[in-house]
N, C-alpha and C positions, 0 to 999 in steps of 0.2 A: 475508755475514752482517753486518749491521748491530749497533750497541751494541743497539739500540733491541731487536730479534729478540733478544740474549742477554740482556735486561731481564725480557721475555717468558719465555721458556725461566725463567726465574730463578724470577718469580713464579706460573708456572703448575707448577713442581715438576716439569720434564721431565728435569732431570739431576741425577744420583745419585751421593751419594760409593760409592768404591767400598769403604772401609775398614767404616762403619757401615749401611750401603744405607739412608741418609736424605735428604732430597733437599739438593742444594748450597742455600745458602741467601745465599752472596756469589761475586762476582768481580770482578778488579782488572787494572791494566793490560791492557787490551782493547786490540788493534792488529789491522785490517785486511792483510792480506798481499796483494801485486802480485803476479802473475804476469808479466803486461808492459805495456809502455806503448806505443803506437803514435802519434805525430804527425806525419800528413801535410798535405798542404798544403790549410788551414782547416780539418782536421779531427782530432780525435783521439778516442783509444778506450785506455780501461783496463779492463784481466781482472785481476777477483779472482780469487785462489785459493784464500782462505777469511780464515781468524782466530785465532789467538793469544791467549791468554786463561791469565789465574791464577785457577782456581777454588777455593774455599775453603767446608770442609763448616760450620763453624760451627754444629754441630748439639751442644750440651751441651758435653759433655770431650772429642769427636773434635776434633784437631787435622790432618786434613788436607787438604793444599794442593798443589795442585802446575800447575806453569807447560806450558801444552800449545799445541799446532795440531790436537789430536786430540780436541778435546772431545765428538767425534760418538758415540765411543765411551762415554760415561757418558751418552746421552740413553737414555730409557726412554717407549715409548707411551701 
């Protein structure tokens, strides 16, 4: 998952606080996560395992935030 994709997800209102069921409307510290790195000889290869992210509902007086690898869990269709 790319910044660029949780940009997306952002503005298209696919993830949902869970406290006020509004859609997240920020998030911060974005980081990529490896799974492994493979360098062989003239070649390499990196597996993501996904992303890490602080999402933040910013929706009126709801203050919640919270820091995950499991954002998949608040996406909504």
């Amino acid at each position: 998952m790319s910044v660029d994709s949780f940009k997306k997800l952002i503005s298209d209102e696919k993830i949902v606080c869970p406290k006020c069921d509004q859609p997240v409307r920020k998030f911060d510290k974005y980081v990529e996560t490896i799974a492994s790195v493979w360098d062989g000889a003239g070649d390499s290869v990196t597996e993501d395992a996904g992303a890490k992210v602080t999402l933040i509902c910013a929706n009126g007086s709801c203050k919640w935030e919270e820091r995950t690898e499991y954002w998949e869990n608040y996406l909504v269709d």
